[in-house]
PyMOL Python script that loads the backbone (N, CA, C, O; Angstrom):
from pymol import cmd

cmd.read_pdbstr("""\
ATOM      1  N   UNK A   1       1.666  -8.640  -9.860  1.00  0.00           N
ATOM      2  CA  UNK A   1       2.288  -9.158 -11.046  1.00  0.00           C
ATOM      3  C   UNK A   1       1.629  -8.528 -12.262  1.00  0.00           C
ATOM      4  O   UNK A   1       0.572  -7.921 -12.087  1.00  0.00           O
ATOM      5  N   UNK A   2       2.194  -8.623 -13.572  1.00  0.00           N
ATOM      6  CA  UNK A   2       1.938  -7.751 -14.543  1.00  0.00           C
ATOM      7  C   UNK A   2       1.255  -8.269 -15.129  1.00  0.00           C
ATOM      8  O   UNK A   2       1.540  -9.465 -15.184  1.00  0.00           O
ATOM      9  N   UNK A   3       0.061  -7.899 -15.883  1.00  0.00           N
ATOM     10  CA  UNK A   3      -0.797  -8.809 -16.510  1.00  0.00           C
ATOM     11  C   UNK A   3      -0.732  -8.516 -18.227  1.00  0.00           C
ATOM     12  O   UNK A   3      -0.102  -7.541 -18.634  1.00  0.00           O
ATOM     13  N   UNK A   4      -1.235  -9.179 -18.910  1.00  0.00           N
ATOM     14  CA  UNK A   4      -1.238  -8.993 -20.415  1.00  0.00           C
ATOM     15  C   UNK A   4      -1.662  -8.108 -21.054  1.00  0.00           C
ATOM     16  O   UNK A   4      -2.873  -8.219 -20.864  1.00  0.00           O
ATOM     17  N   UNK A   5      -1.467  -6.984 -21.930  1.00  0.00           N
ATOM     18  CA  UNK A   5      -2.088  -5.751 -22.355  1.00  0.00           C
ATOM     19  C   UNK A   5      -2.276  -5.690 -24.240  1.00  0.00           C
ATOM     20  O   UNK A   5      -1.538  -5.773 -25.222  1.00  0.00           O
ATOM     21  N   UNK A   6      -3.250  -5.559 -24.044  1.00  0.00           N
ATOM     22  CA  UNK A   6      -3.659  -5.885 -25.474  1.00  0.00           C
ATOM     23  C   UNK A   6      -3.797  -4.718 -26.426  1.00  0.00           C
ATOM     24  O   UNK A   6      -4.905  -4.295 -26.098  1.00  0.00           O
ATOM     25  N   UNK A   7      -3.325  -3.850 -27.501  1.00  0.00           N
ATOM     26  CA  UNK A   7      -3.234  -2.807 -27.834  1.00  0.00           C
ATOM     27  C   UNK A   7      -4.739  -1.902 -28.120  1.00  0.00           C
ATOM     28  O   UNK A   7      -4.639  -0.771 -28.595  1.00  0.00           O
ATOM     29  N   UNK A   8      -5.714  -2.311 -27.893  1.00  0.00           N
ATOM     30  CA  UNK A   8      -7.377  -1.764 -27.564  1.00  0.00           C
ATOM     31  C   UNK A   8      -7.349  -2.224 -26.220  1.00  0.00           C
ATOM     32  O   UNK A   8      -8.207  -3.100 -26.117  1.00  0.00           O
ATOM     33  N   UNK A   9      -6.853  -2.068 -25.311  1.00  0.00           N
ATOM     34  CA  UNK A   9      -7.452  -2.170 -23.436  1.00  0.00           C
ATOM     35  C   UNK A   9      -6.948  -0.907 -22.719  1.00  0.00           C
ATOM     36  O   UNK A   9      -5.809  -0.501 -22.486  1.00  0.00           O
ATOM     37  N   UNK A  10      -7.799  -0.567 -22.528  1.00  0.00           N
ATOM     38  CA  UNK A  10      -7.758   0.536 -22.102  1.00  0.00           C
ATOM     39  C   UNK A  10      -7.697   0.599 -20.810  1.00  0.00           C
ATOM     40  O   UNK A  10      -8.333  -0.107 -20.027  1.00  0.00           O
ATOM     41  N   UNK A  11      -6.598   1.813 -20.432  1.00  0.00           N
ATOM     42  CA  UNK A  11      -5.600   2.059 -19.426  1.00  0.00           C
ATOM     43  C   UNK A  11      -5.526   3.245 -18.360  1.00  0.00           C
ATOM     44  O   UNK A  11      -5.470   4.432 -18.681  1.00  0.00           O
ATOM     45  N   UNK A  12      -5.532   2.760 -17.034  1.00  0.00           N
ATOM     46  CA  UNK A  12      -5.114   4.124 -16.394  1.00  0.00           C
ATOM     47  C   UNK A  12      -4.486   4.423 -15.082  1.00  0.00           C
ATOM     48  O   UNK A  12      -4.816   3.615 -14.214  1.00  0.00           O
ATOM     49  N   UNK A  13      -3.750   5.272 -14.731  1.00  0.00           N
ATOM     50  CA  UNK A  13      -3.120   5.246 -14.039  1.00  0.00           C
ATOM     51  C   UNK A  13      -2.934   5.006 -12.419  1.00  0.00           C
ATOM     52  O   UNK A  13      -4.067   4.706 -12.042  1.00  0.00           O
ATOM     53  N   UNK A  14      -2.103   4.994 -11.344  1.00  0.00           N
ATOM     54  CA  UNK A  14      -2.838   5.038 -10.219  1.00  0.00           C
ATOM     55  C   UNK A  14      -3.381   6.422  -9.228  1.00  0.00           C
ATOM     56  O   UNK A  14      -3.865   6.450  -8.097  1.00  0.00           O
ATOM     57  N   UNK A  15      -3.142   7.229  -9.957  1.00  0.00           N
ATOM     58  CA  UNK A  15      -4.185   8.522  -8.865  1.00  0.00           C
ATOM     59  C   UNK A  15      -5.527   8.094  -9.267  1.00  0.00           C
ATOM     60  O   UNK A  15      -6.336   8.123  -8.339  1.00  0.00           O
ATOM     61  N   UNK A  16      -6.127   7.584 -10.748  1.00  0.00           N
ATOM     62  CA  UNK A  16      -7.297   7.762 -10.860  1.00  0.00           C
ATOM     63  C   UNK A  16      -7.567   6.223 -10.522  1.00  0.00           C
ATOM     64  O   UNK A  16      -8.767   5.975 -10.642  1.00  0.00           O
ATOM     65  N   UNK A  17      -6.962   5.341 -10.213  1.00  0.00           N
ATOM     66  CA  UNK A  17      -7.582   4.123  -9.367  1.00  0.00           C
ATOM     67  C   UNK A  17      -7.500   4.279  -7.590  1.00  0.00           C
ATOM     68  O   UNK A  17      -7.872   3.494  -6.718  1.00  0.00           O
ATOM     69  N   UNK A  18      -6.897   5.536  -7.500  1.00  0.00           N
ATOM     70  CA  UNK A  18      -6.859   5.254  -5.825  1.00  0.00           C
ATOM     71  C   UNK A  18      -8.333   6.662  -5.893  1.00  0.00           C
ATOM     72  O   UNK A  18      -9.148   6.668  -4.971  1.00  0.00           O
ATOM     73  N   UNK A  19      -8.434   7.501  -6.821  1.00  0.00           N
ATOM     74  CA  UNK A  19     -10.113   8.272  -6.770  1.00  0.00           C
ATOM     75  C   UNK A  19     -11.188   7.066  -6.806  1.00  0.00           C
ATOM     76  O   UNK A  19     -12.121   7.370  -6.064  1.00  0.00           O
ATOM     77  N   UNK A  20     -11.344   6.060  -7.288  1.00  0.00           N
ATOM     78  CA  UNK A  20     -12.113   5.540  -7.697  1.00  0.00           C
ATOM     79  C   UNK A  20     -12.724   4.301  -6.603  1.00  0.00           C
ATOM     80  O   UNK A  20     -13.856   3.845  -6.442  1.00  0.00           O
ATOM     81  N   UNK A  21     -11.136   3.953  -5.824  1.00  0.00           N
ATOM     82  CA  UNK A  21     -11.114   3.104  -4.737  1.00  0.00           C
ATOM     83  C   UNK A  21     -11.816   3.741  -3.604  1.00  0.00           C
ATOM     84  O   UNK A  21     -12.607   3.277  -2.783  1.00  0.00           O
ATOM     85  N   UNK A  22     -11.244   5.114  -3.796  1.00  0.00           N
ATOM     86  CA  UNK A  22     -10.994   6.082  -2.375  1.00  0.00           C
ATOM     87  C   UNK A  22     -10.315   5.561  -1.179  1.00  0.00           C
ATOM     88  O   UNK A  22     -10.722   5.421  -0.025  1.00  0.00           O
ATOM     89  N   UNK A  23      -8.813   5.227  -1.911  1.00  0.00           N
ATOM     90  CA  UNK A  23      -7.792   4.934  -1.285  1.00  0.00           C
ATOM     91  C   UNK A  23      -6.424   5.904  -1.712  1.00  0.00           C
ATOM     92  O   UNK A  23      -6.129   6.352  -2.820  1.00  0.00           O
ATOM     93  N   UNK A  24      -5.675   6.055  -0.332  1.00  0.00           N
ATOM     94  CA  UNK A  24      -4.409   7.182  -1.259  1.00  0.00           C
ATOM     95  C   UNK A  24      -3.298   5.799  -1.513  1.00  0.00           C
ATOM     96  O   UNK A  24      -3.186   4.667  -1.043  1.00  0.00           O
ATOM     97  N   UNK A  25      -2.606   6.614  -2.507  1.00  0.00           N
ATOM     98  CA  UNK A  25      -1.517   5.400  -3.345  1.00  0.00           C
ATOM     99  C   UNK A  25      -1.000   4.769  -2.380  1.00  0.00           C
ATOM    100  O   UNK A  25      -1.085   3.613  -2.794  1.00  0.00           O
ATOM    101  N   UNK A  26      -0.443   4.703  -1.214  1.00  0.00           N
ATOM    102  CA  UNK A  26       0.599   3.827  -0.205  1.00  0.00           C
ATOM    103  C   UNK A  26      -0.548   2.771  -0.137  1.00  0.00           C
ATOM    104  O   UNK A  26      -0.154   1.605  -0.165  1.00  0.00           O
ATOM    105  N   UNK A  27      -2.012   2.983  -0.044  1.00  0.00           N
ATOM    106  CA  UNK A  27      -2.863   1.591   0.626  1.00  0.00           C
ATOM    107  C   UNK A  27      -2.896   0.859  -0.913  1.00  0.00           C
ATOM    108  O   UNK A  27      -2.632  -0.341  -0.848  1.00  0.00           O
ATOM    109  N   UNK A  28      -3.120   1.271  -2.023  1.00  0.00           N
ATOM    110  CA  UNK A  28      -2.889   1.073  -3.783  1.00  0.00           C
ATOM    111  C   UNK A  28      -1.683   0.125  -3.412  1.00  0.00           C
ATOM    112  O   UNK A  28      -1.862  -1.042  -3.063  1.00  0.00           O
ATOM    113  N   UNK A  29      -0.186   0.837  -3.534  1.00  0.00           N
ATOM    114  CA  UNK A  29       0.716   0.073  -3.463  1.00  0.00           C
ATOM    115  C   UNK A  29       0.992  -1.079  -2.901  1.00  0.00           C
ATOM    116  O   UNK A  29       1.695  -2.009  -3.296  1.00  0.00           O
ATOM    117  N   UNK A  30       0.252  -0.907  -1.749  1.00  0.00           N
ATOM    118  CA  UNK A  30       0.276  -2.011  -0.140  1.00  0.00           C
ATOM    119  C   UNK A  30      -0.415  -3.247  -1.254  1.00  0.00           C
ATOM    120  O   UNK A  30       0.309  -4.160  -1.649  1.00  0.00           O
ATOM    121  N   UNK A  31      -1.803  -3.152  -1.669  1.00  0.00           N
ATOM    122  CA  UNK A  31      -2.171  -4.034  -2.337  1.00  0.00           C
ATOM    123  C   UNK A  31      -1.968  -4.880  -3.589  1.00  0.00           C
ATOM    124  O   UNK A  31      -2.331  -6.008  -3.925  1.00  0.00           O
ATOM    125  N   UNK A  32      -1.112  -3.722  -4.259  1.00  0.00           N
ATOM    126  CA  UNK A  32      -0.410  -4.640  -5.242  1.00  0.00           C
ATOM    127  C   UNK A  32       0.520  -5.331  -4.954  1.00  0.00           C
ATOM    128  O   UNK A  32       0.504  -6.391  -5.579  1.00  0.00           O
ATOM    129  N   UNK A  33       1.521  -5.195  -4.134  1.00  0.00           N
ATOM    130  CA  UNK A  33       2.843  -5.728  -3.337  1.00  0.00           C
ATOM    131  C   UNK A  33       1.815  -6.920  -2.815  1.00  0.00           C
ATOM    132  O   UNK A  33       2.410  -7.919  -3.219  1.00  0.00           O
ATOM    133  N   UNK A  34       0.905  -7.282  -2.310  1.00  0.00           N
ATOM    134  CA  UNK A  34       0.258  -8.359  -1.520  1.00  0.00           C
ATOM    135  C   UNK A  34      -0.699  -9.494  -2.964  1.00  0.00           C
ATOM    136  O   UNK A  34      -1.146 -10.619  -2.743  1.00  0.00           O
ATOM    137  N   UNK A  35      -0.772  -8.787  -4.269  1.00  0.00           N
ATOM    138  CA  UNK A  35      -0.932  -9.814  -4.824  1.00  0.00           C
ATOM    139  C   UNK A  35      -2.535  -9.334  -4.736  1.00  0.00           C
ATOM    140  O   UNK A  35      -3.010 -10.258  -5.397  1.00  0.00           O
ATOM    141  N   UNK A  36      -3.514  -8.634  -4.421  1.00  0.00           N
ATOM    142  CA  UNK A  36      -4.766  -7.922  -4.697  1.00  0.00           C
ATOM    143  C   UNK A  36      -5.245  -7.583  -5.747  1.00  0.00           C
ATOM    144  O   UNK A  36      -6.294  -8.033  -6.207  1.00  0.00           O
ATOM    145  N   UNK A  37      -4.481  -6.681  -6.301  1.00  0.00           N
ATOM    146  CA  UNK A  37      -4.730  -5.775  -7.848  1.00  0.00           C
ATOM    147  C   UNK A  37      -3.480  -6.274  -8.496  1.00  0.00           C
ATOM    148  O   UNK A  37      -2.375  -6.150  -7.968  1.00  0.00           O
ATOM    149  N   UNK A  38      -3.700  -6.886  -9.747  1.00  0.00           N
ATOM    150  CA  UNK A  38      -2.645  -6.888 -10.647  1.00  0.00           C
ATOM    151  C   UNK A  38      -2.486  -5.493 -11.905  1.00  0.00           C
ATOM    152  O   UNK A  38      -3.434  -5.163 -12.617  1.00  0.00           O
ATOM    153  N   UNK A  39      -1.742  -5.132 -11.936  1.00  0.00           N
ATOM    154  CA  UNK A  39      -1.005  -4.171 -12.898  1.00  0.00           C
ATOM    155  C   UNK A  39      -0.468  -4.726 -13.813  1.00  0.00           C
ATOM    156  O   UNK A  39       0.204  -5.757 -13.794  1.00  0.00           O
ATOM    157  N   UNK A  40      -0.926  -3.607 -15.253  1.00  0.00           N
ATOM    158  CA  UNK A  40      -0.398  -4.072 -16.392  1.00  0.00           C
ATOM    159  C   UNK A  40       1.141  -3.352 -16.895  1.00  0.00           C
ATOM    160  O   UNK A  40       1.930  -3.549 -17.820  1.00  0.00           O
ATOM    161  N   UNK A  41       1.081  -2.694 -16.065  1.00  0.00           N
ATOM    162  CA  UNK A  41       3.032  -2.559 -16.260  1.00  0.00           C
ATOM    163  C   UNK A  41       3.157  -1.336 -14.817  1.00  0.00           C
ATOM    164  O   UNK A  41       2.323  -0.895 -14.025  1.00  0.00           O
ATOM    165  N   UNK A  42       4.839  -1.087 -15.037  1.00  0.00           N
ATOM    166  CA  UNK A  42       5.261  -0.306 -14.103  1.00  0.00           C
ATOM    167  C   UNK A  42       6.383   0.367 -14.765  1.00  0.00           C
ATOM    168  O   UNK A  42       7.257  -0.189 -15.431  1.00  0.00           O
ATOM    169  N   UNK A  43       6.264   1.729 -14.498  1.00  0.00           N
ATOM    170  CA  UNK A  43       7.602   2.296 -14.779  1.00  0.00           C
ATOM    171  C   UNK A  43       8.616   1.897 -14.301  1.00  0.00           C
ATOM    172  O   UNK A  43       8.551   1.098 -13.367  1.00  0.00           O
ATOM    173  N   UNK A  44       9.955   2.367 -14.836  1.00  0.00           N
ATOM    174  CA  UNK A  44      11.020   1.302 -14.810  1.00  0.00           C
ATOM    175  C   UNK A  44      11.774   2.268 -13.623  1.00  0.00           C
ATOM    176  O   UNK A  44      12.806   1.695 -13.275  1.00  0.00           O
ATOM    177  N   UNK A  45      11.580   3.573 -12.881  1.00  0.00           N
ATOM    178  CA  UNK A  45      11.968   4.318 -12.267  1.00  0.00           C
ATOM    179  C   UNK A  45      11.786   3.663 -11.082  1.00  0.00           C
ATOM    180  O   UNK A  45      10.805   2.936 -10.921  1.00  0.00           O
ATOM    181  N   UNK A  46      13.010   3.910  -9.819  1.00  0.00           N
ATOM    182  CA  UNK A  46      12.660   3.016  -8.386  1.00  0.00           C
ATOM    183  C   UNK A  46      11.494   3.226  -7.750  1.00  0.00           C
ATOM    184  O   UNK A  46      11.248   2.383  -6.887  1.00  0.00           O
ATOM    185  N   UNK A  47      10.389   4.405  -7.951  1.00  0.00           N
ATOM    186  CA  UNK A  47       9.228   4.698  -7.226  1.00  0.00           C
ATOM    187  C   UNK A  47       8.497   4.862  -8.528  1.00  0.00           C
ATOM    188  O   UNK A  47       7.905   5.933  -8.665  1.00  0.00           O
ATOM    189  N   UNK A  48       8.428   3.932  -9.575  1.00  0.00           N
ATOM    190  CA  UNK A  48       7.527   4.516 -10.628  1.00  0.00           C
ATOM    191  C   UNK A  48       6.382   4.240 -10.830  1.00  0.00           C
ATOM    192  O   UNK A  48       6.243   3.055 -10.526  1.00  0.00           O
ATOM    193  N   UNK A  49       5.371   4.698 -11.208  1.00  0.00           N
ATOM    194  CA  UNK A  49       4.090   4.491 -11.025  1.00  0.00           C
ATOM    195  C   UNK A  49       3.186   3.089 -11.611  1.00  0.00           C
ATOM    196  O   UNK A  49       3.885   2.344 -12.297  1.00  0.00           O
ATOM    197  N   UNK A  50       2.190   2.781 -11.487  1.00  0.00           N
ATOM    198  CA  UNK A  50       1.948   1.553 -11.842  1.00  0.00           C
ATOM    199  C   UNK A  50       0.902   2.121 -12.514  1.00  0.00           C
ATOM    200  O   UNK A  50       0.423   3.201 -12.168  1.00  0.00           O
ATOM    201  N   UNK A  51       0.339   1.213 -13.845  1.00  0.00           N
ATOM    202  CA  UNK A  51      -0.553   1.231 -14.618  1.00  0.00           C
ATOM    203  C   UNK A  51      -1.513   0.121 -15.028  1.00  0.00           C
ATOM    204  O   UNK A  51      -1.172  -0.896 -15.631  1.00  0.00           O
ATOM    205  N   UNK A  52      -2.909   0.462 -14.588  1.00  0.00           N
ATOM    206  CA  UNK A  52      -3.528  -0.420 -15.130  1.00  0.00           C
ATOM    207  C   UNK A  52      -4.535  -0.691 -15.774  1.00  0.00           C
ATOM    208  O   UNK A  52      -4.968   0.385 -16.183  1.00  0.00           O
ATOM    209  N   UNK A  53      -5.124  -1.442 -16.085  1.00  0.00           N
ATOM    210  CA  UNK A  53      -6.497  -2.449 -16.966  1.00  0.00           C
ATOM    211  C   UNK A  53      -7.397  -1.880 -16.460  1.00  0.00           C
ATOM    212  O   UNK A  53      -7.728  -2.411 -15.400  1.00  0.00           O
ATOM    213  N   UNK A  54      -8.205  -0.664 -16.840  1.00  0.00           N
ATOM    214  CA  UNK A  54      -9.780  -0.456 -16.528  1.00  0.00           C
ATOM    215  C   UNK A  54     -10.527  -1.710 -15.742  1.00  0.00           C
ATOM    216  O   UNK A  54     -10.945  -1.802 -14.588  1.00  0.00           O
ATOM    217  N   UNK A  55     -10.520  -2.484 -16.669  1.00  0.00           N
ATOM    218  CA  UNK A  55     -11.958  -3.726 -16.843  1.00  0.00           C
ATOM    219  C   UNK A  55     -11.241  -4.388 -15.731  1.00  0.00           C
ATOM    220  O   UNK A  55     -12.141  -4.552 -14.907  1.00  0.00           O
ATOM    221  N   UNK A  56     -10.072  -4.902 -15.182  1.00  0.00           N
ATOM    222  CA  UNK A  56      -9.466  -5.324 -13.746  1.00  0.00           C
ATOM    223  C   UNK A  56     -10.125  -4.583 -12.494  1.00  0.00           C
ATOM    224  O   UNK A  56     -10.553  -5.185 -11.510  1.00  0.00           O
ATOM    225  N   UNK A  57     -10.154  -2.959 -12.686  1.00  0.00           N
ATOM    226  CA  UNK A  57      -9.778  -2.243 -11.723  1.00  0.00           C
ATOM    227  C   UNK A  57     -11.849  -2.538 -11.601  1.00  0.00           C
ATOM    228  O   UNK A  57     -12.232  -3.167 -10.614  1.00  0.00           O
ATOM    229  N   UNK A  58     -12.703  -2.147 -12.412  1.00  0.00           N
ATOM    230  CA  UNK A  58     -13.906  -2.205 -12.361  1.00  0.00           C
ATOM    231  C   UNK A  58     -14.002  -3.689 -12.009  1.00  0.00           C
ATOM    232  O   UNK A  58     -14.539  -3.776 -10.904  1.00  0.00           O
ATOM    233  N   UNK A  59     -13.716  -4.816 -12.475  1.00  0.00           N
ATOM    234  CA  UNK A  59     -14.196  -6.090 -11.486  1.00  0.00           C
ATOM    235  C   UNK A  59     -13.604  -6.271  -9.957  1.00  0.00           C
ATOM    236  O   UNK A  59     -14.052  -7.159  -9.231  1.00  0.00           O
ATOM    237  N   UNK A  60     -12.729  -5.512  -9.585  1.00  0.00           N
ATOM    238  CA  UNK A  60     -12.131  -5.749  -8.489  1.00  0.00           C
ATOM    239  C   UNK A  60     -13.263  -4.505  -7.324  1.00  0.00           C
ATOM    240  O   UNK A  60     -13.256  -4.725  -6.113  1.00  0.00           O
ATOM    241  N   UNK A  61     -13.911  -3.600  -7.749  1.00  0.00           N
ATOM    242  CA  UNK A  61     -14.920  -3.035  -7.468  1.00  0.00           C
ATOM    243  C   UNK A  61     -15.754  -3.677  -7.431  1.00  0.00           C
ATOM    244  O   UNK A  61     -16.065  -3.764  -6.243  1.00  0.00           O
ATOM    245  N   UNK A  62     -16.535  -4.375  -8.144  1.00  0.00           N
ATOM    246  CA  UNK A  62     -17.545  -5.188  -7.895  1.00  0.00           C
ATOM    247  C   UNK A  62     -17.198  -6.266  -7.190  1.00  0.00           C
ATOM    248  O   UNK A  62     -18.109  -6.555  -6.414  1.00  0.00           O
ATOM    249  N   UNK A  63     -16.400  -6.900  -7.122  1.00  0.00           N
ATOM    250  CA  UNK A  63     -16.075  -7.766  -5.829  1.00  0.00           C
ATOM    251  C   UNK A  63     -15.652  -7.216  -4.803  1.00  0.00           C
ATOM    252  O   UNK A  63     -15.103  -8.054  -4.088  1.00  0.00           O
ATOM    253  N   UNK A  64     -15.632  -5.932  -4.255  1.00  0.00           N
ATOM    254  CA  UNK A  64     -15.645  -5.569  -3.492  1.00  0.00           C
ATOM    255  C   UNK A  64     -16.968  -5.287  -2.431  1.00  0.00           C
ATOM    256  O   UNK A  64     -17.114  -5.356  -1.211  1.00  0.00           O
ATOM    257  N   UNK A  65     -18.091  -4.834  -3.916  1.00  0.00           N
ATOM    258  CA  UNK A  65     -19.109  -4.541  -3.631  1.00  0.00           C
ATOM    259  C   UNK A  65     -19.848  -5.617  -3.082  1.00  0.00           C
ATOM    260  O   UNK A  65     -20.394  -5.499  -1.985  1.00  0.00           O
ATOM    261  N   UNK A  66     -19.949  -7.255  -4.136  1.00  0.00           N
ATOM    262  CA  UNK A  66     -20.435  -8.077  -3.320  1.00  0.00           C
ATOM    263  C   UNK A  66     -19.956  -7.839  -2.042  1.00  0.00           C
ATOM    264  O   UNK A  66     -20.743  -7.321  -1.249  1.00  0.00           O
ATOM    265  N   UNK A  67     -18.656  -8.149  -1.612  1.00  0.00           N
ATOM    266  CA  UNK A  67     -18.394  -8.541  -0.673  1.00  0.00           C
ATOM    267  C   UNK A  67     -19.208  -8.141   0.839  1.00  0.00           C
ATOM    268  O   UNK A  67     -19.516  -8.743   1.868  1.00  0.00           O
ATOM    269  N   UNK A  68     -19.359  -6.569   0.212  1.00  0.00           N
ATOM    270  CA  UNK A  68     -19.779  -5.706   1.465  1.00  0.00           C
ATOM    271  C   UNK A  68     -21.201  -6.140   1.489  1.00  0.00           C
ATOM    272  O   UNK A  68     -21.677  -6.000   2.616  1.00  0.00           O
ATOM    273  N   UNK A  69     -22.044  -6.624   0.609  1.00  0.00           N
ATOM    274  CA  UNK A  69     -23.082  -6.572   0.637  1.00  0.00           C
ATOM    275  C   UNK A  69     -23.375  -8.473   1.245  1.00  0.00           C
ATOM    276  O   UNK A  69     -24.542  -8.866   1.225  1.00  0.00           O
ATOM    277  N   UNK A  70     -22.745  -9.033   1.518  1.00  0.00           N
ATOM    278  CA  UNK A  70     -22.625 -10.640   2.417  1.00  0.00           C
ATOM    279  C   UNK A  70     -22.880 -10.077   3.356  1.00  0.00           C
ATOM    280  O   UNK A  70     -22.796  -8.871   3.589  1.00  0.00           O
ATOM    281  N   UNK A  71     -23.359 -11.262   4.251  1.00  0.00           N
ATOM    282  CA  UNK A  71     -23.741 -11.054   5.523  1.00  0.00           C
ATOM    283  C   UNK A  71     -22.708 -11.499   6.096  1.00  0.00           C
ATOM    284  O   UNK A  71     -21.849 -12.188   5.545  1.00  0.00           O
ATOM    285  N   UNK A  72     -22.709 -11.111   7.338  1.00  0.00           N
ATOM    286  CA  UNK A  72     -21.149 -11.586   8.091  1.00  0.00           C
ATOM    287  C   UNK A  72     -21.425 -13.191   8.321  1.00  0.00           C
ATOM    288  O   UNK A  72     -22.502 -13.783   8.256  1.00  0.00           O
ATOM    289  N   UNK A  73     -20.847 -13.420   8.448  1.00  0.00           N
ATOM    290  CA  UNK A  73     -20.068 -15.294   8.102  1.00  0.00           C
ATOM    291  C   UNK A  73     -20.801 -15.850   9.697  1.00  0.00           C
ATOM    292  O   UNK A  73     -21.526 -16.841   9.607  1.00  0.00           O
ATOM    293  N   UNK A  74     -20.634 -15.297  10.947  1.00  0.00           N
ATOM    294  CA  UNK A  74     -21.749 -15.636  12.049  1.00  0.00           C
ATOM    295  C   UNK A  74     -23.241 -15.448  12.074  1.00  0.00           C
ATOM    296  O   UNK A  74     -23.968 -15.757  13.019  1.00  0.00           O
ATOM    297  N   UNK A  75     -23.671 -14.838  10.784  1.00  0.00           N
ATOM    298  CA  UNK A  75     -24.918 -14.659  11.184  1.00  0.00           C
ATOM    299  C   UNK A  75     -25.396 -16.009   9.877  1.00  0.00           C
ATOM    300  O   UNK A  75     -26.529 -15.939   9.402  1.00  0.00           O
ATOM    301  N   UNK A  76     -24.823 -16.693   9.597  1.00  0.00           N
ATOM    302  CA  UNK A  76     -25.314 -17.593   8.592  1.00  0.00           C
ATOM    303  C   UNK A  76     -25.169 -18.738   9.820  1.00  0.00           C
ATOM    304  O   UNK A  76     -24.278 -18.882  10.657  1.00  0.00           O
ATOM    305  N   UNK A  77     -26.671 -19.648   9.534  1.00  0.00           N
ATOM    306  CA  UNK A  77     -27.005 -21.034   9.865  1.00  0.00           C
ATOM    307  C   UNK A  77     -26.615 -21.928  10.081  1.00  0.00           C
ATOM    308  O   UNK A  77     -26.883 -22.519   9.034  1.00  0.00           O
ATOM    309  N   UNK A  78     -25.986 -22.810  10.842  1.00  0.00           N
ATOM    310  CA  UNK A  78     -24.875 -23.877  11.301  1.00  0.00           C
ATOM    311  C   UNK A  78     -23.704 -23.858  10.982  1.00  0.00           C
ATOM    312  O   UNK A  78     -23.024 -24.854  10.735  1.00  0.00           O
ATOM    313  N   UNK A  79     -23.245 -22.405  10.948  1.00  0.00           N
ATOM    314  CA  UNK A  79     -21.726 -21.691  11.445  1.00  0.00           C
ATOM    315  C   UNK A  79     -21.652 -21.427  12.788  1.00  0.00           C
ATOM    316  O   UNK A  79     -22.436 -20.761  13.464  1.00  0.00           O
ATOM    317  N   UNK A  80     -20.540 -22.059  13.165  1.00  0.00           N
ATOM    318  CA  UNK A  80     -20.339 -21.642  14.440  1.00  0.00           C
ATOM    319  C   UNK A  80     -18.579 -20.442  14.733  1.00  0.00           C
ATOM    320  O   UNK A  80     -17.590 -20.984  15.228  1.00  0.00           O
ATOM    321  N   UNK A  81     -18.554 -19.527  14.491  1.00  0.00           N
ATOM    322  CA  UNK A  81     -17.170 -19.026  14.248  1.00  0.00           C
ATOM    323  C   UNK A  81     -16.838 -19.301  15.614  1.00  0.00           C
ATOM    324  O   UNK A  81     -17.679 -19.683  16.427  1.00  0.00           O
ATOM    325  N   UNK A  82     -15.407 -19.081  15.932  1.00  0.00           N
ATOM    326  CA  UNK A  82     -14.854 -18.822  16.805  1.00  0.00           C
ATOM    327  C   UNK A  82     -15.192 -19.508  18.566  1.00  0.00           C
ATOM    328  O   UNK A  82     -14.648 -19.047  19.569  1.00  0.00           O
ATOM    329  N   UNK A  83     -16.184 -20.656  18.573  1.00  0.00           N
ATOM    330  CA  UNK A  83     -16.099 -21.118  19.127  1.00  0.00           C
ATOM    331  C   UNK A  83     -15.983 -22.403  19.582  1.00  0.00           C
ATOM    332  O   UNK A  83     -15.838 -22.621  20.785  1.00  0.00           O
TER     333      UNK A  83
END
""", "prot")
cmd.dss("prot")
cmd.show_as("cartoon", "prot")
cmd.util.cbc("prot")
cmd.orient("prot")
């Protein structure tokens, strides 16, 4: 979904968010279609490109980063997964 763009927020496109992800655009797209990354607009063309919010695309990196850096969810203390 499209988020609010404020005329100082600075913007960019998706080749240089799928360099930055190190993802190619179809896994980009996959995630915006699922509600992941929000975009601050889209071209109005049937395959048109999506554009977005720096400061989105950099917190969605760092929550990525935590993420990787958690310990897996079984190795924590009176979790019992899956059994």
């Amino acid at each position: 979904m499209p988020e609010t763009v404020s005329p100082n927020t600075e913007l960019i496109g998706s080749k240089a968010v799928c360099v930055m992800l190190d993802i190619d655009r179809a896994t980009l797209s996959r995630w915006v279609r699922e509600g992941h990354i929000a975009y601050a607009y889209k071209s109005p063309e049937a395959n048109g490109a999506y554009v977005f919010k720096l400061e989105v695309i950099e917190k969605f990196i760092a929550d990525l980063q935590i993420l990787a850096a958690a310990p897996p969810v079984d190795a924590l203390p009176g979790l019992e997964v899956g059994r």
